[in-house]
Jmol script that loads the backbone (N, CA, C; Angstrom):
load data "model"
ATOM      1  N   UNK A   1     131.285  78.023 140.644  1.00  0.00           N
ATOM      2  CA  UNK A   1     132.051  77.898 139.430  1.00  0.00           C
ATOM      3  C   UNK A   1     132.390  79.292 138.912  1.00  0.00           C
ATOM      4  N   UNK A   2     133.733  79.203 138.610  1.00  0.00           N
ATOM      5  CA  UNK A   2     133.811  80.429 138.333  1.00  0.00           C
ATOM      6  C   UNK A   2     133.581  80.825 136.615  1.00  0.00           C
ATOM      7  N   UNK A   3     133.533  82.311 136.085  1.00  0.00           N
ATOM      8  CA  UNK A   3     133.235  82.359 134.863  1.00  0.00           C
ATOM      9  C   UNK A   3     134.323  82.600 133.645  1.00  0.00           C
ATOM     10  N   UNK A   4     134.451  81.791 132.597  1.00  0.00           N
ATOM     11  CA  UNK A   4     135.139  81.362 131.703  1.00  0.00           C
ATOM     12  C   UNK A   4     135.125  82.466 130.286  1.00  0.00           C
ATOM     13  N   UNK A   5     135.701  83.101 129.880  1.00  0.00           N
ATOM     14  CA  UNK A   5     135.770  83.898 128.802  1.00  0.00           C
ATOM     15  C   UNK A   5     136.084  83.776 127.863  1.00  0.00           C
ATOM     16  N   UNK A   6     135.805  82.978 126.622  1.00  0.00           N
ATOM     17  CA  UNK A   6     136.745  83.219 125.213  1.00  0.00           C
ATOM     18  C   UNK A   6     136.746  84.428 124.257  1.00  0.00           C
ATOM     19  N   UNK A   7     137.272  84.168 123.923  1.00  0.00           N
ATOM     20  CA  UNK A   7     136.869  85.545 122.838  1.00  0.00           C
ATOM     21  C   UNK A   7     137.990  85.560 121.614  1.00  0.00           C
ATOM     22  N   UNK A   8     138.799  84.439 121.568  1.00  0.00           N
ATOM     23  CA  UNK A   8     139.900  84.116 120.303  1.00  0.00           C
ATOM     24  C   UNK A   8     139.062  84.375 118.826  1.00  0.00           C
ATOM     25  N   UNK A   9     137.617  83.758 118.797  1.00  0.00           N
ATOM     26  CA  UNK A   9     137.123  83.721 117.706  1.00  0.00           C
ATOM     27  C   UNK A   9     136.276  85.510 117.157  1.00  0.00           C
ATOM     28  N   UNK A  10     136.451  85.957 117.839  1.00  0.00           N
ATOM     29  CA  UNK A  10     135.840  87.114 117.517  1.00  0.00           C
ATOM     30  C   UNK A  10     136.854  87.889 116.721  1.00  0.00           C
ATOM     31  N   UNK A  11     136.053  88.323 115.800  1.00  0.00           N
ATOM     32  CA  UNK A  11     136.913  89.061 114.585  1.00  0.00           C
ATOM     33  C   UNK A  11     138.211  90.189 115.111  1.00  0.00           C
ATOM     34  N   UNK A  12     139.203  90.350 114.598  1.00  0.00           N
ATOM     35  CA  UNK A  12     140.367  90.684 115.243  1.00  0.00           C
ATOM     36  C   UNK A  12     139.868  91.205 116.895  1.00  0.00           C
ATOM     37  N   UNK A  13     140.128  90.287 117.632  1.00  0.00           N
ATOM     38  CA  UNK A  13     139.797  89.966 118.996  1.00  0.00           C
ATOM     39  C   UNK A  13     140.902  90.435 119.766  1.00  0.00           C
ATOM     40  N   UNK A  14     142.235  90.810 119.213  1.00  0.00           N
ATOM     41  CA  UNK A  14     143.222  91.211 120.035  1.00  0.00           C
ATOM     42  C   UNK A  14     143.595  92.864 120.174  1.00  0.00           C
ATOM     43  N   UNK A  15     142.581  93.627 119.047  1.00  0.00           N
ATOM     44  CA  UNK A  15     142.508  94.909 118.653  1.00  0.00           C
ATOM     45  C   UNK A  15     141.296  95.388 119.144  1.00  0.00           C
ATOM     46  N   UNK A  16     140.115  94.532 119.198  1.00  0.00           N
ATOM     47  CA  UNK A  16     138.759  95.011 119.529  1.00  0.00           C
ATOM     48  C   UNK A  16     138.598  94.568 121.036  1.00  0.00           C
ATOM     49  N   UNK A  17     139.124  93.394 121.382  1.00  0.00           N
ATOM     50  CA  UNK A  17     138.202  92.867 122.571  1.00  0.00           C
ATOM     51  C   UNK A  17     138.793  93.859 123.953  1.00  0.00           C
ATOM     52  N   UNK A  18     140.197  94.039 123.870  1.00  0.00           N
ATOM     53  CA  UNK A  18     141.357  94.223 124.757  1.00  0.00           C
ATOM     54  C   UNK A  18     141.499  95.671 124.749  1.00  0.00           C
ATOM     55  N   UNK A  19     141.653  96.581 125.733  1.00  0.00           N
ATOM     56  CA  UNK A  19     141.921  98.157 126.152  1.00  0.00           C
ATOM     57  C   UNK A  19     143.670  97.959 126.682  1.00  0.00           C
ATOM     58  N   UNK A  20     143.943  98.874 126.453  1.00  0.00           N
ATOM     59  CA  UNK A  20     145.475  98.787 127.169  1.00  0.00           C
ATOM     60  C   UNK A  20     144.976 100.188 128.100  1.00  0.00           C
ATOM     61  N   UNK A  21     145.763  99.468 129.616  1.00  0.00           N
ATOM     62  CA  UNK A  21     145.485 101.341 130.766  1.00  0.00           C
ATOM     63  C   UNK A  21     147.025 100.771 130.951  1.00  0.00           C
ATOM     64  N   UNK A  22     146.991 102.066 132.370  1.00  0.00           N
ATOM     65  CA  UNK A  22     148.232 102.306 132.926  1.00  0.00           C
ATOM     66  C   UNK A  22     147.363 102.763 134.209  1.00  0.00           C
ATOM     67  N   UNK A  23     148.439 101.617 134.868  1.00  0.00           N
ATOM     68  CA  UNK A  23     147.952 102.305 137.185  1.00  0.00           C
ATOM     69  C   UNK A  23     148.698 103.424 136.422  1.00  0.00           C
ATOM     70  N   UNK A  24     147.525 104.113 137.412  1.00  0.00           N
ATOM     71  CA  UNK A  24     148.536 106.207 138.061  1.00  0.00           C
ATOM     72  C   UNK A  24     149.419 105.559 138.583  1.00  0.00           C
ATOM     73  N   UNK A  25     149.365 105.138 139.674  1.00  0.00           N
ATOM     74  CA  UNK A  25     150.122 104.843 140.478  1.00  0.00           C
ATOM     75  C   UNK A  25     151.772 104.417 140.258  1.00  0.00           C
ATOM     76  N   UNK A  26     151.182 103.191 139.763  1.00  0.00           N
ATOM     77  CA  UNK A  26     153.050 102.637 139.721  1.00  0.00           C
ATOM     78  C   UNK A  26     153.473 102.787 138.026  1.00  0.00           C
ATOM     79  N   UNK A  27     152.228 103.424 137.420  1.00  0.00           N
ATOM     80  CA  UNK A  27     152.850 103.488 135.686  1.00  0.00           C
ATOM     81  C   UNK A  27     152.629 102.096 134.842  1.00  0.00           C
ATOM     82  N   UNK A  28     152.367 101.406 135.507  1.00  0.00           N
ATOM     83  CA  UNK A  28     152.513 100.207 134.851  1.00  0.00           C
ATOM     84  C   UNK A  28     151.538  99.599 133.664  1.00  0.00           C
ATOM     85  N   UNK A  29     151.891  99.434 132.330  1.00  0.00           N
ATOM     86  CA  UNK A  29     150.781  99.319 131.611  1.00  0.00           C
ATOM     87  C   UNK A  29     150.444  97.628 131.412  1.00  0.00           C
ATOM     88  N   UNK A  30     149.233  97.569 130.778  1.00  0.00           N
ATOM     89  CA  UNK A  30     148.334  96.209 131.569  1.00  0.00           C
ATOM     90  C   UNK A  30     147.019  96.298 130.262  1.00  0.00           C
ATOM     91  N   UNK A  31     146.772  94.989 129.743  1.00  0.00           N
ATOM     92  CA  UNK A  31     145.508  95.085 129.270  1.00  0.00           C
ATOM     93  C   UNK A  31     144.296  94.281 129.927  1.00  0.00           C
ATOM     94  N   UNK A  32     143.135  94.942 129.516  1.00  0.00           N
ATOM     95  CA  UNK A  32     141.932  94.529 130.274  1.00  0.00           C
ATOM     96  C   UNK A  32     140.778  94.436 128.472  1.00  0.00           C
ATOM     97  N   UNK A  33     139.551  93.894 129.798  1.00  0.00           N
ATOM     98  CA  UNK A  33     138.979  93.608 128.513  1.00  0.00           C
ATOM     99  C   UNK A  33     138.455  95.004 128.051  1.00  0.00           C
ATOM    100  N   UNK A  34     137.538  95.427 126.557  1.00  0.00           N
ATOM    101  CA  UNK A  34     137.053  96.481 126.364  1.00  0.00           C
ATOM    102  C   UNK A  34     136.130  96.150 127.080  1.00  0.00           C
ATOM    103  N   UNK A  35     134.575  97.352 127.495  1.00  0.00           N
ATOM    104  CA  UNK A  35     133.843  97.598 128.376  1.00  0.00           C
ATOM    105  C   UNK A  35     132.896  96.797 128.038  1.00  0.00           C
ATOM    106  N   UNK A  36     132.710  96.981 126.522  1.00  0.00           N
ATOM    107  CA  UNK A  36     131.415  96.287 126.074  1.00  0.00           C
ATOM    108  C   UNK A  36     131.600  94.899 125.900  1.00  0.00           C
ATOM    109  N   UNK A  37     132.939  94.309 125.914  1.00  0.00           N
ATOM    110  CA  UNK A  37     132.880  92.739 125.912  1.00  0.00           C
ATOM    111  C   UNK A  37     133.261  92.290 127.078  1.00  0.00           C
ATOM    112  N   UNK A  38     133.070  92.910 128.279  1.00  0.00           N
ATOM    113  CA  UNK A  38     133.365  92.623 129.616  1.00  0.00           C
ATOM    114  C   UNK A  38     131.798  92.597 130.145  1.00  0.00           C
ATOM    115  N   UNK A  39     131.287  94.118 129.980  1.00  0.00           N
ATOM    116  CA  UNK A  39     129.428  93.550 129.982  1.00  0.00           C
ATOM    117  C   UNK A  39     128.949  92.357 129.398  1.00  0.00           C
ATOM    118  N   UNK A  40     129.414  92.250 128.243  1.00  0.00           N
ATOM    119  CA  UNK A  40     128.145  91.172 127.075  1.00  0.00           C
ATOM    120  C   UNK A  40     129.188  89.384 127.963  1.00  0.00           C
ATOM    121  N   UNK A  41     130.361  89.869 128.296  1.00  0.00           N
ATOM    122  CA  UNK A  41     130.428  88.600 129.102  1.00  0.00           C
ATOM    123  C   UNK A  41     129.967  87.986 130.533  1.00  0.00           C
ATOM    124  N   UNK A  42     130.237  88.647 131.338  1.00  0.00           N
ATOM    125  CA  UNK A  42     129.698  88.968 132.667  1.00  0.00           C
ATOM    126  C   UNK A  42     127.874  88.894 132.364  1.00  0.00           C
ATOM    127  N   UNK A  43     127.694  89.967 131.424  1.00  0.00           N
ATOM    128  CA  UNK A  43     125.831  90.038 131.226  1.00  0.00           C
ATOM    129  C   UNK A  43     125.658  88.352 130.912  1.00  0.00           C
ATOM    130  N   UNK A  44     126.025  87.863 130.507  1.00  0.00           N
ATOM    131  CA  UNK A  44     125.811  86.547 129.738  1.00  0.00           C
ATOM    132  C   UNK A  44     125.129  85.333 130.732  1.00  0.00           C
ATOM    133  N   UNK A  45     125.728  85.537 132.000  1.00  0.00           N
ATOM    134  CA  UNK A  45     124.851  84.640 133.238  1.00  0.00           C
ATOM    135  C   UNK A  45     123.385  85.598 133.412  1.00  0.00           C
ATOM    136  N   UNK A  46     123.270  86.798 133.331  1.00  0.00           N
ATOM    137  CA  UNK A  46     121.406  87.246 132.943  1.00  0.00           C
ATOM    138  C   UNK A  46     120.990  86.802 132.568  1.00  0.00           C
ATOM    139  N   UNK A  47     120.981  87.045 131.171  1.00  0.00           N
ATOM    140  CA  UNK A  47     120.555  86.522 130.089  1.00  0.00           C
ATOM    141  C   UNK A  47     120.409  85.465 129.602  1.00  0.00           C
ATOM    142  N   UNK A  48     121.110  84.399 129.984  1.00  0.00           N
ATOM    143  CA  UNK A  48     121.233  82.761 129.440  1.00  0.00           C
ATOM    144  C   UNK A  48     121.555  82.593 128.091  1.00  0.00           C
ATOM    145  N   UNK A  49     122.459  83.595 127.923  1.00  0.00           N
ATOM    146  CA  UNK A  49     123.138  82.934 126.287  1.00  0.00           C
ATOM    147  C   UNK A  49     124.847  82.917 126.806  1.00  0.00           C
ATOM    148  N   UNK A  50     125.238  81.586 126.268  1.00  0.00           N
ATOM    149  CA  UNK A  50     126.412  81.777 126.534  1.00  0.00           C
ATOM    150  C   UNK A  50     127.637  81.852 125.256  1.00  0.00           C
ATOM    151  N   UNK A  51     126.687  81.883 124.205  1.00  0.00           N
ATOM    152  CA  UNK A  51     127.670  82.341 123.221  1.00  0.00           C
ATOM    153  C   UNK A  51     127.221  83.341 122.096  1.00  0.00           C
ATOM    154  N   UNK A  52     127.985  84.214 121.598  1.00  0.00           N
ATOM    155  CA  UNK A  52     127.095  85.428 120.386  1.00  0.00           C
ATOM    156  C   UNK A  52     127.022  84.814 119.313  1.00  0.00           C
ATOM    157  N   UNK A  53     126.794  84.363 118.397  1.00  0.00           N
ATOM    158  CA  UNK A  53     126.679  84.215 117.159  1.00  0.00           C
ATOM    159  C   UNK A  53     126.219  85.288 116.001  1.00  0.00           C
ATOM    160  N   UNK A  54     126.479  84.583 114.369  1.00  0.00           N
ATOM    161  CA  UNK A  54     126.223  85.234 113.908  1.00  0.00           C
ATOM    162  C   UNK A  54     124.324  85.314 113.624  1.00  0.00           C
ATOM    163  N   UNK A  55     123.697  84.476 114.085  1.00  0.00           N
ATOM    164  CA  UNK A  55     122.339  84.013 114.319  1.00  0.00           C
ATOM    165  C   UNK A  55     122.054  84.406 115.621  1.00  0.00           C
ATOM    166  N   UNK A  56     122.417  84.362 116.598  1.00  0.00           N
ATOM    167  CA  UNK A  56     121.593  84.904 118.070  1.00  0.00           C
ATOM    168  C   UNK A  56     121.589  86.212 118.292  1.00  0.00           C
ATOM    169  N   UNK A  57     123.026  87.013 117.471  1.00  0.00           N
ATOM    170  CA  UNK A  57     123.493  88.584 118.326  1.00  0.00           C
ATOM    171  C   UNK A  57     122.454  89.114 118.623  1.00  0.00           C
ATOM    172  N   UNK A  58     121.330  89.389 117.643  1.00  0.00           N
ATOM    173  CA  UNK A  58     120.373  90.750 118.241  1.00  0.00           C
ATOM    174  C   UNK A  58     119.178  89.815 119.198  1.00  0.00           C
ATOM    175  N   UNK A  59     119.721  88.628 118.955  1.00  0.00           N
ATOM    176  CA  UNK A  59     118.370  88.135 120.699  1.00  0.00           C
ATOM    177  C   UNK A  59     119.069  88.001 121.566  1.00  0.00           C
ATOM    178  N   UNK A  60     120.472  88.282 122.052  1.00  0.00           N
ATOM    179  CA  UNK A  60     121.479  88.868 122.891  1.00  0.00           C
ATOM    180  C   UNK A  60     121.320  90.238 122.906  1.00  0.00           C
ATOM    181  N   UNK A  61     121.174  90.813 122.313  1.00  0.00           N
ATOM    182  CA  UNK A  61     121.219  92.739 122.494  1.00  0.00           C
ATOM    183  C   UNK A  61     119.701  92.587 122.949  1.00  0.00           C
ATOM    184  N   UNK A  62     118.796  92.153 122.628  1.00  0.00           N
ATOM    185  CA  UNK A  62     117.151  92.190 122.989  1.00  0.00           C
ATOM    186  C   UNK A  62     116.552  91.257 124.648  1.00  0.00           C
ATOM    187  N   UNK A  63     118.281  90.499 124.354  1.00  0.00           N
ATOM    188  CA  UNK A  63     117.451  90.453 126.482  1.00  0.00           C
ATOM    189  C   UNK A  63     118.017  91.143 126.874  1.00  0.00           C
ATOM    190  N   UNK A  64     119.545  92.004 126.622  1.00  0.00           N
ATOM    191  CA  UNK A  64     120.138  92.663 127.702  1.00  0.00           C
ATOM    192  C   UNK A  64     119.758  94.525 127.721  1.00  0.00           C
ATOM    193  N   UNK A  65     118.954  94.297 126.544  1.00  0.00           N
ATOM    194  CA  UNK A  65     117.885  95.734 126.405  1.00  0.00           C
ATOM    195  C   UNK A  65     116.313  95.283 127.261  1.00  0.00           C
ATOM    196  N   UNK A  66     115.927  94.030 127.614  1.00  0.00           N
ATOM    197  CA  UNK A  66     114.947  93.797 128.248  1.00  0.00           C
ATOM    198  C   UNK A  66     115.254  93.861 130.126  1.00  0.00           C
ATOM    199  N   UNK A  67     116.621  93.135 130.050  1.00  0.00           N
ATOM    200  CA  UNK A  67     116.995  93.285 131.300  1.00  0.00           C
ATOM    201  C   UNK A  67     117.306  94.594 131.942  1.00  0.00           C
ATOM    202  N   UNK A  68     117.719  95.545 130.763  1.00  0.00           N
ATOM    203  CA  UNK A  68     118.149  96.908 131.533  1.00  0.00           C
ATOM    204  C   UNK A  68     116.743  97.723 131.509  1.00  0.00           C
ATOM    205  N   UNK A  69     115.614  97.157 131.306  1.00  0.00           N
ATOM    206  CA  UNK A  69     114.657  98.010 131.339  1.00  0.00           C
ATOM    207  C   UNK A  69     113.495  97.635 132.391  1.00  0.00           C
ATOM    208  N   UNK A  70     113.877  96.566 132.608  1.00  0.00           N
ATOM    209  CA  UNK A  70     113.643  95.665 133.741  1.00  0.00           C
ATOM    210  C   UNK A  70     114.570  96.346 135.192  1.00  0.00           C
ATOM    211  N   UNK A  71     115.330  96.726 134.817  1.00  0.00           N
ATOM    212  CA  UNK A  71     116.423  97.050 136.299  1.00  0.00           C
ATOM    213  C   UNK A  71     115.804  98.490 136.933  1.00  0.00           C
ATOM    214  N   UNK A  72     116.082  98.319 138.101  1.00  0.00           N
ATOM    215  CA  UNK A  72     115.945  99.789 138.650  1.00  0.00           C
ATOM    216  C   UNK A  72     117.138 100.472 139.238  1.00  0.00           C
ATOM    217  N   UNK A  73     118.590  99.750 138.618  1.00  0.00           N
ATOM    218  CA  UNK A  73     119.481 100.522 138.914  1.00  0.00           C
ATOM    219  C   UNK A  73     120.020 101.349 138.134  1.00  0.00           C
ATOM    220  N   UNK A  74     119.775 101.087 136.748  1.00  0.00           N
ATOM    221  CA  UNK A  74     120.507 102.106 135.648  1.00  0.00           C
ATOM    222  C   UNK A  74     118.814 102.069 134.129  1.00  0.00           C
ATOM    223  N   UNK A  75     119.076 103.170 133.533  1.00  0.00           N
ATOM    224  CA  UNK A  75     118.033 102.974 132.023  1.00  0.00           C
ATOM    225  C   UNK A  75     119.009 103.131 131.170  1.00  0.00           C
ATOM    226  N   UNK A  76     120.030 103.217 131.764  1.00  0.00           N
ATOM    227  CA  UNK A  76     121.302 103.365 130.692  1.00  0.00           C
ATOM    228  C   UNK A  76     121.657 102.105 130.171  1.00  0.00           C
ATOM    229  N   UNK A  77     121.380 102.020 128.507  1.00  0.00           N
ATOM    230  CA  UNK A  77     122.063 100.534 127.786  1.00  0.00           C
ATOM    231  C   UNK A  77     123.416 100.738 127.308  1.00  0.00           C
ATOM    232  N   UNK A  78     124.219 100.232 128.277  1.00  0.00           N
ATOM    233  CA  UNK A  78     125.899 100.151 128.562  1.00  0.00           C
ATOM    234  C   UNK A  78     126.278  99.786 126.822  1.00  0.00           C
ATOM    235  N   UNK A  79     125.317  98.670 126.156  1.00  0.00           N
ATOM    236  CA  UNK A  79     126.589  98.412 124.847  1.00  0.00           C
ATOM    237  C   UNK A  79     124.995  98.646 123.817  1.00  0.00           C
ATOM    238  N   UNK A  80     125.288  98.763 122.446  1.00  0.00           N
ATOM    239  CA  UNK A  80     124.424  98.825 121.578  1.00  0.00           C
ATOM    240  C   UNK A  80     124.177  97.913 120.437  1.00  0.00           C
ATOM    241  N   UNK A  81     123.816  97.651 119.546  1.00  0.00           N
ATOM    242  CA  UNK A  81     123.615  96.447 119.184  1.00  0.00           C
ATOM    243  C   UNK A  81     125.183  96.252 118.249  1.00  0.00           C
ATOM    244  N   UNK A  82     125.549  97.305 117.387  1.00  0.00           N
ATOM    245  CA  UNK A  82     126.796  97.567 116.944  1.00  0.00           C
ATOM    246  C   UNK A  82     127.737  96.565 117.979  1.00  0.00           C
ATOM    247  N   UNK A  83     127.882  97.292 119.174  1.00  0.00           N
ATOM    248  CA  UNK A  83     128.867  96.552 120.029  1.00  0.00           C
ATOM    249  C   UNK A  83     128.744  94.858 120.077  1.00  0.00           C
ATOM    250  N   UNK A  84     127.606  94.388 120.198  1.00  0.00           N
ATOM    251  CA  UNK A  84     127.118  93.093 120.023  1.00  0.00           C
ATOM    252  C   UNK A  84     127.787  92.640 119.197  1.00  0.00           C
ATOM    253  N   UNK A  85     127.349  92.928 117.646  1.00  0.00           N
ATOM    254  CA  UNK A  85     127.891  92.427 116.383  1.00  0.00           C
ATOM    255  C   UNK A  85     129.365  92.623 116.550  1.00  0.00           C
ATOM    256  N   UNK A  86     129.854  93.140 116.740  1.00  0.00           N
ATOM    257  CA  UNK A  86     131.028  93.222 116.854  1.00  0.00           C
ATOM    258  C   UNK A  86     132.155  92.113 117.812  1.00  0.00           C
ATOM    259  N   UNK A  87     131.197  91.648 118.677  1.00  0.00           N
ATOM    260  CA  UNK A  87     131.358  90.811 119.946  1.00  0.00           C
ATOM    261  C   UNK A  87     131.424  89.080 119.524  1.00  0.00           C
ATOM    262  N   UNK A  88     130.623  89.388 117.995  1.00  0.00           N
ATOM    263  CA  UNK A  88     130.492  87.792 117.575  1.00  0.00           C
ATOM    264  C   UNK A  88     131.629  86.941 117.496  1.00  0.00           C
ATOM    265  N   UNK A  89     131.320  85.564 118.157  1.00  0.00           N
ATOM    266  CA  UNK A  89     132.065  84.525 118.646  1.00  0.00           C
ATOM    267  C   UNK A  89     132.488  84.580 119.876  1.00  0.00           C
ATOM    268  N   UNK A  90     132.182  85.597 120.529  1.00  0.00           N
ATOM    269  CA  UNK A  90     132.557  85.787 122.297  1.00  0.00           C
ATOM    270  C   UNK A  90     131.726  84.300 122.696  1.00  0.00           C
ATOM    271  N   UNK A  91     132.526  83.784 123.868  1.00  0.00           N
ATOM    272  CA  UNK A  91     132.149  82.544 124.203  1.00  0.00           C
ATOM    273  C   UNK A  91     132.340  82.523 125.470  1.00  0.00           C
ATOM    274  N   UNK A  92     131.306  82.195 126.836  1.00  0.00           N
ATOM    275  CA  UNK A  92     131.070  81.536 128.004  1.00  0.00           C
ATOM    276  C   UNK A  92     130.647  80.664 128.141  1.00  0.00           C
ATOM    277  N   UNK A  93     131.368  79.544 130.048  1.00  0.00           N
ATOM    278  CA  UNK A  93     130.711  78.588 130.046  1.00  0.00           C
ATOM    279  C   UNK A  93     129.321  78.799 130.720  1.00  0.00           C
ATOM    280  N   UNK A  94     128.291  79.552 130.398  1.00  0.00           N
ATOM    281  CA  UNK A  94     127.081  79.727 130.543  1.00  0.00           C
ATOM    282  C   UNK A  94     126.227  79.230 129.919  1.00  0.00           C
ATOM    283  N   UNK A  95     125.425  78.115 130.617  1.00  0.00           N
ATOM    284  CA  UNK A  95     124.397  77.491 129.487  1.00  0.00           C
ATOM    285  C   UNK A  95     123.428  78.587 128.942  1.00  0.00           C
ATOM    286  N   UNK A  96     123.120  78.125 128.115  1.00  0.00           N
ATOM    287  CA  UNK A  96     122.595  78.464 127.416  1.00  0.00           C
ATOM    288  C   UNK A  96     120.870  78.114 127.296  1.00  0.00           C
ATOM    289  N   UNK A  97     119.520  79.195 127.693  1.00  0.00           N
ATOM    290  CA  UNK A  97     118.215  79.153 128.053  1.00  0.00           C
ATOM    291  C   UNK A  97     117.801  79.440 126.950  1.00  0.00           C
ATOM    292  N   UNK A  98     116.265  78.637 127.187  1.00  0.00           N
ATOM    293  CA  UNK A  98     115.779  79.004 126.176  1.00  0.00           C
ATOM    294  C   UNK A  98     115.067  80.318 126.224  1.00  0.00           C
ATOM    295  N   UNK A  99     114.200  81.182 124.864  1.00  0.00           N
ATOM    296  CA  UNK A  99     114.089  82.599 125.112  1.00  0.00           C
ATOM    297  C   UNK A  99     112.535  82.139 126.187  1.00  0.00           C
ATOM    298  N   UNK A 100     111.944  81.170 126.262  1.00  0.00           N
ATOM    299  CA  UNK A 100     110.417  81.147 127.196  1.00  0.00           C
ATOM    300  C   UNK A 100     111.152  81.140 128.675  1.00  0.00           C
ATOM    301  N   UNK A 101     112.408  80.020 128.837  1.00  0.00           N
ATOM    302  CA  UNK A 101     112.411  79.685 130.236  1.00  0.00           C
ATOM    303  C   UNK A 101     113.532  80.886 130.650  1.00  0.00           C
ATOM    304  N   UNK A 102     114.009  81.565 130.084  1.00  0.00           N
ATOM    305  CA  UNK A 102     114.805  82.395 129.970  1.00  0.00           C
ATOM    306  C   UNK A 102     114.381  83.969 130.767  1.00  0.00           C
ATOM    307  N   UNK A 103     113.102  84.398 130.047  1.00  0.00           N
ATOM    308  CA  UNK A 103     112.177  85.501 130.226  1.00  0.00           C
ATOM    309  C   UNK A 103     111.695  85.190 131.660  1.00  0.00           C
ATOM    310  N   UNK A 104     111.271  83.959 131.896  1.00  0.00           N
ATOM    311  CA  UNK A 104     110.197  83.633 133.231  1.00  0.00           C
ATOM    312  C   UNK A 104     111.247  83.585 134.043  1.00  0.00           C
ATOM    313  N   UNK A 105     112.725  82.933 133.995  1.00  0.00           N
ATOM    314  CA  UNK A 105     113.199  82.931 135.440  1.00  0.00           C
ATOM    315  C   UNK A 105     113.443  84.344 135.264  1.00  0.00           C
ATOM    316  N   UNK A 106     113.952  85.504 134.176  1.00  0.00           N
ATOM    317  CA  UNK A 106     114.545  86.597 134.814  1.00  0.00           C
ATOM    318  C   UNK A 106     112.948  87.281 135.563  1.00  0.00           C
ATOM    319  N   UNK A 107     111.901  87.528 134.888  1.00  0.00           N
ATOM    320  CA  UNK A 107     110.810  88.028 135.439  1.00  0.00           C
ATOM    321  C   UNK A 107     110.671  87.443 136.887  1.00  0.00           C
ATOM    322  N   UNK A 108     110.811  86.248 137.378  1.00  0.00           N
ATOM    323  CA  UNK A 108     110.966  85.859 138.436  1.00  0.00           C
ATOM    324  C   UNK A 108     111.781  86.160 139.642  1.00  0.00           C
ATOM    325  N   UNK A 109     112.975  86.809 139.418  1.00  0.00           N
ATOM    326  CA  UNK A 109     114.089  86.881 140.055  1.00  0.00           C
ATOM    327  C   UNK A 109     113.744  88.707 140.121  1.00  0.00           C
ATOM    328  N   UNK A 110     113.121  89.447 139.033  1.00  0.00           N
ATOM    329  CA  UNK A 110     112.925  90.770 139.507  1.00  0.00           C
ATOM    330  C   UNK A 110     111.980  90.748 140.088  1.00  0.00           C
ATOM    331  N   UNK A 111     110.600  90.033 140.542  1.00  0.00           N
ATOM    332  CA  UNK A 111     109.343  90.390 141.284  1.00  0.00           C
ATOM    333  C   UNK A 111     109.644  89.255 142.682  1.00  0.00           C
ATOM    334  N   UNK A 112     110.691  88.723 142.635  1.00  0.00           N
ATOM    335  CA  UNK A 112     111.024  88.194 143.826  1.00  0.00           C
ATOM    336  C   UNK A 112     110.568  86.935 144.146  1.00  0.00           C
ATOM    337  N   UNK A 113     110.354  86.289 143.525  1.00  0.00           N
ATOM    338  CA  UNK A 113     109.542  84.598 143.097  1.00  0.00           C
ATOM    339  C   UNK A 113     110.841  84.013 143.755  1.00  0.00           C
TER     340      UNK A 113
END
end "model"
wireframe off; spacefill off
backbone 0.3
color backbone group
């Protein structure tokens, strides 16, 4: 299944969510998502939240600060909690875990269970 993105409801969502580039190449300009709501979406199958709220954001910033400290590919935390809040109403079709069964499968999946 592939992964589903909303992000209409997030506070001016067409100014914050969205980067405008340009290929070198052919010049052509194009928008993409910003960095930090392309992580906190994509991050969102980690973590098992599939939507930000104004009630979950910082237990969204607190697994994906658990998960990056957990990783051994980066200690670098890509978005900050600011970026989070800012992210509220971002929406995937990612169910949504609870924070017990949530913690144990990711602990599971890093020690190789």
């Amino acid at each position: 299944m592939s992964l589903s993105v909303d992000v209409k409801k997030v506070y001016d969502w067409e100014n914050y969510c969205y980067v405008n580039v340009k290929n070198i190449s052919t010049g052509e300009q194009y928008s993409e998502y910003n960095p930090a709501t392309k992580y906190l979406a994509w991050g969102s199958m980690a973590i098992g939240i599939g939507e930000i709220t104004q009630i979950n954001y910082k237990d969204v910033y607190l697994r994906h600060l658990f998960m990056n400290k957990l990783s051994t590919i980066s200690n670098v935390m890509p978005v900050t909690l600011d970026d989070v809040r800012k992210n509220i109403g971002l929406k995937t079709n990612v169910a949504s875990e609870t924070k017990v069964n949530g913690s144990i499968e990711y602990l599971n999946l890093c020690i190789g269970n």
